[in-house]
C-alpha positions, 0 to 999 in steps of 0.5 A, spaced: 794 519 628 798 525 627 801 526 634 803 518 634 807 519 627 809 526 630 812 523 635 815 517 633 819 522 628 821 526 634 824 520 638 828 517 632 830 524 630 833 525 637 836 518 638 843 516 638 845 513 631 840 519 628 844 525 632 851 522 628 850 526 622 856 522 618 850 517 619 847 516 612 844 511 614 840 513 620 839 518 615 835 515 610 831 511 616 828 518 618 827 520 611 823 513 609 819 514 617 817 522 615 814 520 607 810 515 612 807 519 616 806 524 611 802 518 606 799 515 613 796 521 616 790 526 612 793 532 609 789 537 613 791 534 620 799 533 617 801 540 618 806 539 623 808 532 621 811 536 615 814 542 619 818 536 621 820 533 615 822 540 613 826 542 618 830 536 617 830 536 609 833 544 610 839 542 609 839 536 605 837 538 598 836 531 594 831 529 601 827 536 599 826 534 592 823 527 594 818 531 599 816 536 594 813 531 589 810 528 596 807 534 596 805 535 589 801 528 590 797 530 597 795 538 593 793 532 587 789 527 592 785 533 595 783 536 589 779 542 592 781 549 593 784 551 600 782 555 604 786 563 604 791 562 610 792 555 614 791 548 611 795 544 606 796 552 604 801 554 610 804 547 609 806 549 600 808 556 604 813 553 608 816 548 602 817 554 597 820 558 603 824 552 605 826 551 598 827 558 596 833 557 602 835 551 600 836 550 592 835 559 590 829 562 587 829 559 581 828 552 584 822 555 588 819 558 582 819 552 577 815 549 584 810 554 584 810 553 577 807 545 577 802 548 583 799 553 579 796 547 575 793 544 580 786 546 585 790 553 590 791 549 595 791 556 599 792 563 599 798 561 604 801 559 598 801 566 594 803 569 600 809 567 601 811 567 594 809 575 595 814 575 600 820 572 597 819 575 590 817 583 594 824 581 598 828 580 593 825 585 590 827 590 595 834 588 595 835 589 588 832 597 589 836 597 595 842 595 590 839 600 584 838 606 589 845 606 593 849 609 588 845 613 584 851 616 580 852 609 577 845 606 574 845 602 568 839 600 563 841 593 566 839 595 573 833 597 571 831 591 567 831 587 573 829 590 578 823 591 573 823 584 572 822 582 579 816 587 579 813 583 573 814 577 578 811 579 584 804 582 580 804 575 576 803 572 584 798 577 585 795 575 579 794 568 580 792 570 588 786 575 587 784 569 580 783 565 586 781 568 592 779 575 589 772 575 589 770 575 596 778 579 599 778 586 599 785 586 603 788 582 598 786 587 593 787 593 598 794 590 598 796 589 591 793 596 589 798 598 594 803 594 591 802 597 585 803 604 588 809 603 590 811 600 583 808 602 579 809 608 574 801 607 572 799 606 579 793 602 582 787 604 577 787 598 573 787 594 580 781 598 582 777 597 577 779 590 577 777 589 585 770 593 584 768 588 578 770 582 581 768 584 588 762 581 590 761 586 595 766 591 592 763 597 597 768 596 603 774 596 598 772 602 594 772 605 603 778 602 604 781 603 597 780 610 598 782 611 605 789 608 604 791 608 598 787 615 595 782 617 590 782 614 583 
């Protein structure tokens, strides 16, 4: 069972040739305990065996690698779409997280980039390349905005690219999850708000059309963020 695995992994984390971190050894031993657990126990009951492995993996970045294609594999095998928070979903948010701090942005775009081809495996993963990617991008202005005197094209250009990146996100999320999330929406229009020199109208039309039931967005649409 998972709480078995979680324990087991627990144990020989906190053991004494584990704690020795000049120890490859015991290393590898932990890792080569973590990918069994995680190919033992189902996906949907694994989330916190992979918390595990990725709290030890947060420093070791050839060990993340092997866990990415771990992970890879089990988005594959379920091979159906995940539900909008928690699930294998949270679990794809925190490796993208986790490499996002591990190996930089880059690396965790081009994992995000191999998940998008496959089933969503939950909004959770969207989310979270919302909010790494918005973070960024609120630096980059931060940046941009702290020396108004010295602006150039090329500060522009990538704070421009940066939002370019967060509504790609957006995209892919509300192609996925769009048709029954009104928040989703409400928060990209939003987001297009603040970004945007066109604004939000061309995500409103979106919603109201995609929308199942697209009332309660035009409500809240109107309330928080303004008429069309």
């Amino acid at each position: 069972s998972a709480a078995t695995w979680h324990t087991r992994i627990y144990l020989e984390q906190r053991s004494p040739s584990a704690s020795k971190s000049s120890s490859s050894s015991s290393s590898d031993k932990l890792l080569i305990l973590i990918k069994q657990g995680l190919q033992q126990v189902p996906a949907a009951e694994a989330g916190q065996l992979w918390q595990q492995a990725f709290e030890f993996c947060s420093s070791r970045p050839t060990e993340l690698q092997q866990l990415q294609q771990l992970l890879l594999t089990a988005v594959t095998r379920t091979a159906v779409k995940g539900p909008q928070t928690g699930a294998l979903g949270a679990t794809v948010g925190t490796c993208l997280a986790t490499t996002w701090t591990v190996e930089g942005p880059d690396a965790a775009r081009q994992l995000y980039t191999r998940l998008l081809l496959l089933p969503p495996a939950g909004g959770d993963m969207f989310r979270t390349m919302v909010e790494l990617e918005s973070r960024l991008l609120g630096s980059k202005l931060a940046a941009m905005h702290s020396d108004g005197s010295k602006l150039q094209h090329e500060d522009g250009k990538l704070a421009g690219d940066a939002v370019q990146r967060v509504r790609a996100v957006y995209d892919a999320w509300v192609a996925a999850y769009g048709a029954a999330d009104v928040q989703l929406w409400v928060q990209y229009a939003l987001f297009e708000q603040e970004n945007s020199r066109h604004g939000p109208g061309k995500v409103y039309w979106r919603a109201v059309k995609e929308l199942h039931e697209p009332d309660e967005f035009i409500q809240q649409y109107r309330s928080r963020v303004g008429l069309v």
